[in-house]
C-alpha positions in Angstrom: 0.0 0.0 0.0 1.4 3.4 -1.1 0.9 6.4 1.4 0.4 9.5 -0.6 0.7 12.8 1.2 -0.2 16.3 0.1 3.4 17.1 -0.4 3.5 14.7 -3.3 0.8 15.3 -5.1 2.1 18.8 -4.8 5.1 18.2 -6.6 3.4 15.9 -9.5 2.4 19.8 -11.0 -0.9 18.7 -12.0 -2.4 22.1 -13.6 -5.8 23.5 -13.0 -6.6 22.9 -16.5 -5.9 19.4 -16.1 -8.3 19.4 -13.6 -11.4 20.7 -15.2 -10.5 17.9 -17.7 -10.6 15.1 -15.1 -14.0 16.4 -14.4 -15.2 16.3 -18.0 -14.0 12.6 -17.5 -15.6 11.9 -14.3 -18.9 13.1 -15.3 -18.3 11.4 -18.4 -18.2 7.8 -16.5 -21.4 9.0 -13.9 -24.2 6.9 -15.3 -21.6 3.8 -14.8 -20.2 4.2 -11.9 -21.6 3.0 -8.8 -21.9 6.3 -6.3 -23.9 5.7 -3.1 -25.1 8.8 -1.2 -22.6 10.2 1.8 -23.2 9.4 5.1 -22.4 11.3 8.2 -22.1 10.5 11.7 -21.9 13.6 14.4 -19.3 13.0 17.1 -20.9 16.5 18.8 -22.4 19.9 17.7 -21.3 20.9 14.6 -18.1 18.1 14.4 -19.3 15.1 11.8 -17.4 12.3 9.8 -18.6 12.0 6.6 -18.0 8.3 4.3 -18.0 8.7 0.6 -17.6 5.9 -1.4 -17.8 5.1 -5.4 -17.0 2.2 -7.7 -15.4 3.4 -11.3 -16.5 1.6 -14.4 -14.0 -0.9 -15.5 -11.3 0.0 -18.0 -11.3 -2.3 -21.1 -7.7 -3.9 -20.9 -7.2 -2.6 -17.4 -6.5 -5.2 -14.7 -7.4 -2.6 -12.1 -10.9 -1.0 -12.2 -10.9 1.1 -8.8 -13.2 2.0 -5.5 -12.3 4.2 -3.5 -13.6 5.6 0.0 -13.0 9.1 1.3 -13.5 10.2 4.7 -13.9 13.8 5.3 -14.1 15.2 9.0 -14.6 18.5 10.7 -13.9 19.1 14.2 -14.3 22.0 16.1 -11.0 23.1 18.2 -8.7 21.0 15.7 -5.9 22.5 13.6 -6.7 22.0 10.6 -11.0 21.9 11.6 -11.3 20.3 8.2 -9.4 17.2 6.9 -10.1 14.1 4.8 -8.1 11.1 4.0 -9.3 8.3 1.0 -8.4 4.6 0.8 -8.2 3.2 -2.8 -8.4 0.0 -3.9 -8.2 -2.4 -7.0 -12.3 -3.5 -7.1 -10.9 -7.0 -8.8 -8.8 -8.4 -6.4 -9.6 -6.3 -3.3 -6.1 -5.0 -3.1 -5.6 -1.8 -1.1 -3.3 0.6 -2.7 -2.7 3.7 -1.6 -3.6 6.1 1.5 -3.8 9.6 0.2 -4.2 13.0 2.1 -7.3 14.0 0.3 -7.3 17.5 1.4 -5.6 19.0 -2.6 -8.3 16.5 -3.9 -11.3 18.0 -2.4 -9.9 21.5 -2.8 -9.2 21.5 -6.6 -12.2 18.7 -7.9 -14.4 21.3 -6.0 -13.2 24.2 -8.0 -12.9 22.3 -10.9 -16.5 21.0 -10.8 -17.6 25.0 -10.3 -15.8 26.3 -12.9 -16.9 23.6 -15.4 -20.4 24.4 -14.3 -20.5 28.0 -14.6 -19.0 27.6 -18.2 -21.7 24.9 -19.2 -24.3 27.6 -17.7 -23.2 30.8 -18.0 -24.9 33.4 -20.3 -23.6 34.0 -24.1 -22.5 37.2 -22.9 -21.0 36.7 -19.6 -17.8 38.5 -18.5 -18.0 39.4 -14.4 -17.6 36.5 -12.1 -17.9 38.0 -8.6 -16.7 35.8 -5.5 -18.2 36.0 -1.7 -15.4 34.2 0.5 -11.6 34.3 -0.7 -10.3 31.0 0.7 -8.5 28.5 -1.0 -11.8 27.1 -2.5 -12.6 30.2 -4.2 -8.6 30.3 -5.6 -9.2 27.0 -7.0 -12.2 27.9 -9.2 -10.8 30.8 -10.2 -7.9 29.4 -11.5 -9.6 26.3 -13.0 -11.8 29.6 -15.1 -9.0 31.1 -16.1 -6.4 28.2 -17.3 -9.1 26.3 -18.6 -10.2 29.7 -21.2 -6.9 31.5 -21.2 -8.2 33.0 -24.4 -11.3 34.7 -22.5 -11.4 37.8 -20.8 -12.7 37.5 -16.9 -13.5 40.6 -15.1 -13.7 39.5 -11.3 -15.2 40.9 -8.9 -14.4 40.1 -4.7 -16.2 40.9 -1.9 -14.2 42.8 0.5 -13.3 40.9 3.6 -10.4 42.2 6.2 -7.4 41.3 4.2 -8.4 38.7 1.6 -9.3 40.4 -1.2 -5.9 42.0 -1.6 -4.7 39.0 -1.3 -6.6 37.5 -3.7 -6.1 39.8 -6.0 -2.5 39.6 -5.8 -2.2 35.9 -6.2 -3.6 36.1 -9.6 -1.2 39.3 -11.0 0.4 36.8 -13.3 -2.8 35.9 -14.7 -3.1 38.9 -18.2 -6.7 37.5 -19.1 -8.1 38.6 -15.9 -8.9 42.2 -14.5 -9.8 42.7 -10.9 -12.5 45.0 -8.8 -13.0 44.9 -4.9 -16.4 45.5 -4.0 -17.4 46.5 -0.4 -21.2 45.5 -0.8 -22.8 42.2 -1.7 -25.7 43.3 -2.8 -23.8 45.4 -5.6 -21.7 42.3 -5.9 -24.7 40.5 -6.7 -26.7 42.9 -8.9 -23.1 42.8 -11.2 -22.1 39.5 -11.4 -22.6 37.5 -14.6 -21.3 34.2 -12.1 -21.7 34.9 -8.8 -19.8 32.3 -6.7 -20.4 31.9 -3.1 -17.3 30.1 -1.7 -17.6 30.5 2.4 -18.2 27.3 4.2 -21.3 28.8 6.7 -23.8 31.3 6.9 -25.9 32.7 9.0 -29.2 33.6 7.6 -29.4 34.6 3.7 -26.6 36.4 1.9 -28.9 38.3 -0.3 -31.5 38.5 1.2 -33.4 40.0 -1.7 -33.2 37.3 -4.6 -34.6 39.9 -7.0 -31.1 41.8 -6.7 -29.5 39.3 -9.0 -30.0 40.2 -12.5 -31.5 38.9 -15.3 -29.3 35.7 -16.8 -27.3 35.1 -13.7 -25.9 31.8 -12.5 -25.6 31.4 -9.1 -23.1 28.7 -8.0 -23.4 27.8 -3.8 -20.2 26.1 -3.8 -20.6 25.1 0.0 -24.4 25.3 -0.5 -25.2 27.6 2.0 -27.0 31.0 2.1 -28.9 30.9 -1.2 -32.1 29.3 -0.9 -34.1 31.7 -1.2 -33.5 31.5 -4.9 -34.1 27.7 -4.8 -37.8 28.3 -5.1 -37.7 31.8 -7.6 -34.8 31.0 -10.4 -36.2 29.6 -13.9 -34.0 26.2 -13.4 -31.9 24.4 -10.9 -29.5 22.0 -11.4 -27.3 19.6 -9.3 -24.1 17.4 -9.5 -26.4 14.0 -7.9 -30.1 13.8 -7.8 -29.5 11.5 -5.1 -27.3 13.6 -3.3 -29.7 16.6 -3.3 -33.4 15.3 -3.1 -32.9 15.6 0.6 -32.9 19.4 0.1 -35.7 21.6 1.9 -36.7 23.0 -1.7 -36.2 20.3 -3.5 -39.9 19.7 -4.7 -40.2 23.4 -5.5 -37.7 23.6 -7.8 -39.1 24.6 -10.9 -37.0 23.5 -13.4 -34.5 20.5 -12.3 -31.5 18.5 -13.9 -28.4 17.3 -13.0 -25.3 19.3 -14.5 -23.4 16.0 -15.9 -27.0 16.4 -18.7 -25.6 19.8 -19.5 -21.9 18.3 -20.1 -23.3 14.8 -22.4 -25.3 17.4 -24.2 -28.9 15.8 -23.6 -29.8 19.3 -21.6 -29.5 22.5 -23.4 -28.8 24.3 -19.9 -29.3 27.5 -20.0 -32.0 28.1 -22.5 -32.3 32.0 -22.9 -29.8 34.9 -21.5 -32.8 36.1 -19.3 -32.9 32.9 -17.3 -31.6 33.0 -14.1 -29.8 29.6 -13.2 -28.6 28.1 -9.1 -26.2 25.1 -9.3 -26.0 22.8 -6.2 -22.5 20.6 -6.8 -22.9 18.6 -3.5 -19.4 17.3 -3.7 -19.0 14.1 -5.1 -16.8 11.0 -4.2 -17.0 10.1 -7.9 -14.5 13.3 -8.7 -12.2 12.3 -5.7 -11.5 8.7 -6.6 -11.2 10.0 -10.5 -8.3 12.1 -9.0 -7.3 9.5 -6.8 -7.0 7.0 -9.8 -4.9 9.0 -11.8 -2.5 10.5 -9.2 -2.0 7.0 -8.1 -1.5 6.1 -11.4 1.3 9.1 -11.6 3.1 7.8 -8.7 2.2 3.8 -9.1 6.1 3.2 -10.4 7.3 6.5 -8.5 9.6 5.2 -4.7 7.6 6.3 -2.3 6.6 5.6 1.1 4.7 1.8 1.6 3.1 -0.2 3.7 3.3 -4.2 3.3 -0.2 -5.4 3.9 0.4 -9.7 4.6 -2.9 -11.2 4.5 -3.3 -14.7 5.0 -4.3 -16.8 1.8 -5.5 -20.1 3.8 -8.6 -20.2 5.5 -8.3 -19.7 8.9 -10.5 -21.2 12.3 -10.5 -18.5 15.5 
């Protein structure tokens, strides 16, 4: 069993772009894969383990078709709060064969899948993405956007918020197809953005709490789902990464218009069918993504000398 940290995916210098086209492939393999809905357990409060497990579709001349579990947890007082770890294995023969750190997984399949989703639903005309929370979720989709189209011109917008947006701003000064306004208002924010991206990981209470500021032909993107739902019930269509995932949702049977975004990608859902439609996207987070990206890092590093683990399992029955 190979143990796969952070560091060394790290160094592998997989590229944004890269990324969004692992997505493209995961979605690509949904309808065959085998993708259970999460399940969480709650230690206390607000701290919860969550399981996420998914079986990929056999490879024709493969000898390995892969499953993979990830286990994300949050616990409150912990440094980091938020980690997750993911076991893979080879389906056929049960072989375990790596432990990963899951934690650049989660962060770049997350902005991956939202950048890939605002392209597939944005406007003909859209230009402005504006961002609410500046962490290193929001980083991720930006630069998934912007490697994935480096052709396209990207005026961003950021909500201001103590330090970040500078920050922000300046971690993306390399970048010549994107321009760069900080906003001290989210309503404006909102009324402005073309893709409007909400990236913070808890609310309290709505973030706008007048849907009718967003404009016309908006698409609204929840990445950590919170916050929003008032527009669950109001904007012409919703669409989701898992219909399993997010029936359980309050609004769920109010949506007026529902599909799930991999329809968009295959090409058997037009999306977005006018410029005046206004459009909210609920990517749930998917295991199907993580073991995709599992699978192929493991694949970068399968002849690569790194750290192991000899599992010795006994190969005769045995009587306790």
């Amino acid at each position: 069993m190979k143990i796969i940290s952070e560091k060394l995916i790290r160094s592998l210098g997989i590229t944004p772009a890269e990324c969004v086209r692992w997505i493209y492939d995961s979605f690509a393999m949904k309808g065959e894969a085998q993708l259970p809905a999460k399940i969480s357990v709650h230690p206390a409060d607000t701290d919860f383990f969550t399981s996420m497990p998914c079986l990929l579709p056999a490879t024709p001349g493969s000898d390995v078709r892969y499953f993979g579990v990830k286990e994300v947890h949050r616990i409150a007082g912990a440094v980091p709060s938020l980690g997750s770890d993911l076991l893979l294995y080879n389906a056929n023969d049960g072989t375990l064969l790596a432990l990963m750190d899951a934690d650049w997984i989660t962060t770049m399949r997350t902005g991956a899948v939202a950048a890939v989703s605002a392209r597939a639903l944005r406007k003909s005309d859209a230009t402005t993405y504006g961002f609410v929370g500046l962490g290193n979720t929001a980083r991720a989709a930006l630069l998934c956007a912007l490697e994935a189209e480096p052709e396209r011109r990207f005026n961003v917008k950021v909500l201001r918020y103590k330090d970040q947006a500078e920050r922000f701003v300046a971690r993306f000064a390399q970048y010549g197809n994107a321009s760069f306004e900080v906003v001290d208002d989210i309503n404006a924010l909102a009324a402005t953005s073309d893709v409007f991206f909400s990236c913070i990981t808890s609310a309290d209470g709505l973030l706008v709490e007048d849907e009718k500021t967003f404009a016309e032909g908006v698409t609204v993107i929840p990445i950590h789902m919170r916050g929003l739902q008032n527009c669950d019930t109001t904007f012409d269509r919703v669409f989701g990464d898992d219909t399993g995932h997010v029936k359980g949702f309050r609004f769920f049977p109010q949506f007026r218009d529902y599909n799930e975004i991999g329809e968009v990608l295959a090409g058997r859902d037009p999306g977005r069918r006018t410029d005046r439609e206004r459009i909210i996207d609920y990517n749930y987070g998917l295991a199907l993504h993580d073991v995709v990206f599992a699978s192929r890092i493991y694949e970068m590093c399968r002849d690569a000398d790194t750290p192991s683990v000899d599992i010795v399992k006994e190969t005769d029955k045995f009587w306790l």
